[in-house]
C-alpha positions in Angstrom: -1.0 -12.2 -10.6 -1.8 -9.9 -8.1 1.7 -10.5 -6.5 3.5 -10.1 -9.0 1.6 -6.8 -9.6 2.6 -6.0 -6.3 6.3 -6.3 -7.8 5.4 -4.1 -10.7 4.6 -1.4 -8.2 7.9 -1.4 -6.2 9.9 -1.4 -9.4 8.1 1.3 -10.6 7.8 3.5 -7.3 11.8 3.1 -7.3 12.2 3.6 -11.1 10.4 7.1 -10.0 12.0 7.4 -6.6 15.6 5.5 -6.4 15.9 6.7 -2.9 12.5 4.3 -1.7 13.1 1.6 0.3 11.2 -1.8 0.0 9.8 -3.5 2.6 7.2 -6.4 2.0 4.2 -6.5 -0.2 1.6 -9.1 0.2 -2.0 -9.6 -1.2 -5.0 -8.9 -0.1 -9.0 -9.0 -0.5 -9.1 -8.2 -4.2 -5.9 -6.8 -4.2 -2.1 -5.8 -2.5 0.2 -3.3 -0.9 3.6 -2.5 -0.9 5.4 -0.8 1.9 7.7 1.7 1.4 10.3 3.7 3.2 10.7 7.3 1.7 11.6 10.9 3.2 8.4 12.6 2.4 4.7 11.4 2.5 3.9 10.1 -1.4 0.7 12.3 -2.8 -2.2 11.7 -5.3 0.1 13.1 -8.1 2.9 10.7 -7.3 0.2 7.3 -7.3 -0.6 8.5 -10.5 2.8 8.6 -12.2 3.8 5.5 -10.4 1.0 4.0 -11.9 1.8 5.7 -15.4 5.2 3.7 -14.8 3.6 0.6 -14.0 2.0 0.5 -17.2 5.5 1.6 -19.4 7.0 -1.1 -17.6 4.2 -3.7 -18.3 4.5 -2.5 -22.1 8.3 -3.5 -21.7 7.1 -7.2 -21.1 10.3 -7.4 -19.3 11.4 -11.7 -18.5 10.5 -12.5 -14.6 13.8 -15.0 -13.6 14.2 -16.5 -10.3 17.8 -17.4 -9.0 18.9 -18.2 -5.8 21.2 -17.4 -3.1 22.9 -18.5 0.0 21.9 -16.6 3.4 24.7 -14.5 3.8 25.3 -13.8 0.2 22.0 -12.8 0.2 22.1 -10.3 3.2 25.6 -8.8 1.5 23.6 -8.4 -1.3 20.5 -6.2 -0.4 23.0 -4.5 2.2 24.8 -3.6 -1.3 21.6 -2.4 -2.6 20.8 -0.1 0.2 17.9 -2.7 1.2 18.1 -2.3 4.4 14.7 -4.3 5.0 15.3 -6.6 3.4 18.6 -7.9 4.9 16.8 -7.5 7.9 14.0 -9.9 7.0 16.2 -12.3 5.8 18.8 -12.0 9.0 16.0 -12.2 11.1 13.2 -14.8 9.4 15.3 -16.8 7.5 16.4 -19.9 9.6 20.3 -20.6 8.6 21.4 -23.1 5.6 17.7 -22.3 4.2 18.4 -21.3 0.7 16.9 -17.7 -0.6 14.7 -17.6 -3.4 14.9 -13.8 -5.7 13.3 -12.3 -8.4 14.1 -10.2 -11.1 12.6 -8.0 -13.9 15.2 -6.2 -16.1 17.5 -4.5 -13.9 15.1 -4.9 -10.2 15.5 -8.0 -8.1 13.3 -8.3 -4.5 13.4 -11.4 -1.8 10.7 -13.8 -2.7 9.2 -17.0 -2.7 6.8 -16.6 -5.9 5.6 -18.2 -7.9 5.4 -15.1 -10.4 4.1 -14.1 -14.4 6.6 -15.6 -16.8 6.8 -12.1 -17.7 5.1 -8.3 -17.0 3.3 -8.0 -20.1 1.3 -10.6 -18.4 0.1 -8.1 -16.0 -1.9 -4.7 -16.9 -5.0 -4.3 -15.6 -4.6 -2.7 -12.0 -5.2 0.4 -10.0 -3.9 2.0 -7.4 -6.0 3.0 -4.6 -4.8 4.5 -1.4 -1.5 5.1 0.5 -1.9 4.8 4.5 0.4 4.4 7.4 2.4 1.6 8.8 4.6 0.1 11.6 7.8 -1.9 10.2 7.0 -5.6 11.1 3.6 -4.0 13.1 5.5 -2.5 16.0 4.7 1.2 16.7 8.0 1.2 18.4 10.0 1.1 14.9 10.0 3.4 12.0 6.5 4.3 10.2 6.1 3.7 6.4 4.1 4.5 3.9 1.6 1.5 2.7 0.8 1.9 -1.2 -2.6 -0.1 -1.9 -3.9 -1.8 -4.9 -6.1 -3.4 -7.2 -5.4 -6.5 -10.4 -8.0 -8.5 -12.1 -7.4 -10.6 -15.1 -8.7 -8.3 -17.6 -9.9 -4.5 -17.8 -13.7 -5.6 -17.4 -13.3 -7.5 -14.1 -11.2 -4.4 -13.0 -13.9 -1.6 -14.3 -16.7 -4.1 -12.6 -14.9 -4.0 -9.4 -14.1 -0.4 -9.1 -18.0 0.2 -10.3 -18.8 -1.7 -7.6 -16.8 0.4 -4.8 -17.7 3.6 -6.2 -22.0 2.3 -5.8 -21.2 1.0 -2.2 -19.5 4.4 -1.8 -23.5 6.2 -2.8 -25.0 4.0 -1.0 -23.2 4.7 2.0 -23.5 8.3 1.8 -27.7 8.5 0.6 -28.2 6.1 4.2 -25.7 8.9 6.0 -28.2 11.9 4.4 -31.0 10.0 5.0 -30.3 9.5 9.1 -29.6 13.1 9.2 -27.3 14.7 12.1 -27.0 13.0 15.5 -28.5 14.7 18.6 -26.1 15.8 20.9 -27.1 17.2 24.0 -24.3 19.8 24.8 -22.6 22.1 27.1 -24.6 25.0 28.2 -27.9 23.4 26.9 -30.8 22.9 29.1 -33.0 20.4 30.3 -35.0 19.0 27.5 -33.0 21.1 25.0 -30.3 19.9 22.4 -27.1 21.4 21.4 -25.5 21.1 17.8 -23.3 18.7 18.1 -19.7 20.0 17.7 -17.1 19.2 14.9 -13.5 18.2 15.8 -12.1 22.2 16.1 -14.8 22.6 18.8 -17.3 24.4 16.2 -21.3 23.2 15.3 -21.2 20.6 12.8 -23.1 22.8 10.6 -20.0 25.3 10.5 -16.8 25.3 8.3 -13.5 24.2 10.6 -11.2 26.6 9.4 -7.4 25.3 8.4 -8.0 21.7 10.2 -7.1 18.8 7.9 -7.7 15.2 8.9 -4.6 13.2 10.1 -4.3 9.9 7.9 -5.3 6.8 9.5 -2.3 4.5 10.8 -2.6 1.1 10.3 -0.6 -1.6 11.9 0.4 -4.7 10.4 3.0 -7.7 11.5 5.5 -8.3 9.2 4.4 -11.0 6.6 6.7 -14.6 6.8 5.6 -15.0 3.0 9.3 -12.8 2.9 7.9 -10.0 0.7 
């Protein structure tokens, strides 16, 4: 299920934006990610009408088919597509004679091993949480892409239970930082036996607003899956 979400999202992110490139998209802990290869960072605003899209195309209850392919054919044929990833992946991972296993919904096809749904209506209950940083195939010396995270449980409750469930971790995590109150930091230009506020990251007290300084997002690195996708 939560593959095959995974697939929903890619078809929907290039329904949305032709120009993305797929990479891979395994699961997680209670969840997946796709990575993606776009021009420009994807914001808040574009998660949400990719997820918007996820559910039109869930609504479509569109057939999942698997056919197969040889190697080469297969390489010719995401190299076709613009997929440059994938032909890649396949080029690189797949050992010659081996044959190649796709997956399509309606008019979208990705490199995959499955099992999948019989179908997307089957899917539905998801969210998408985050978009972070990474390496292709975990090396920082090849291009960065954009990692779109996500959620899929078997019905709407499960789903609304987990996500409860993150947002009460998420108080209790910030009473126990009130509660411990500010660090101590014994700074520059402070004497013996005397404490200094302890300086944010543009060089300012803590207790002062940094000015224009935004938070650079985290980059994650992560080897290349052999699951294909």
């Amino acid at each position: 299920m939560r593959h095959s979400t995974a697939h929903l999202l890619a078809q929907a992110t290039q329904r949305l934006f032709p120009e993305a490139q797929v990479t891979i998209g395994p699961v997680v802990d209670n969840g997946f990610y796709y990575d993606f290869a776009y021009q420009r960072p994807f914001t808040p605003e574009d998660l949400a009408a990719i997820e918007a899209e996820m559910a039109k195309i869930v609504a479509e209850a569109l057939p999942v088919q698997r056919s197969v392919m040889a190697k080469d054919a297969a390489i010719d044929f995401f190299k076709a597509k613009g997929e440059l990833f994938k032909a890649e992946i396949i080029d690189d991972i797949i050992p010659p004679g081996e044959e190649i296993s796709l997956y399509g919904q309606g008019d979208w096809v990705d490199l995959c091993r499955g099992p999948h749904v019989p179908n997307t209506g089957k899917l539905g209950s998801f969210k998408l949480m985050k978009v972070a940083g990474a390496y292709w195939r975990g090396d920082s010396k090849n291009q960065q892409l954009q990692r779109i995270y996500g959620t899929a449980w078997l019905n709407k409750k499960d789903l609304a239970a987990y996500l409860t469930q993150l947002e009460e971790a998420r108080k209790r995590d910030h009473r126990h930082r009130q509660a411990a109150g500010p660090v101590p930091h014994a700074g520059r230009g402070a004497g013996p036996g005397l404490l200094a506020p302890r300086a944010g990251r543009c060089g300012k007290p803590s207790n002062s607003t940094c000015a224009g300084s935004t938070a650079a997002p985290a980059t994650r690195r992560c080897a290349a899956r052999r699951s294909w996708t």
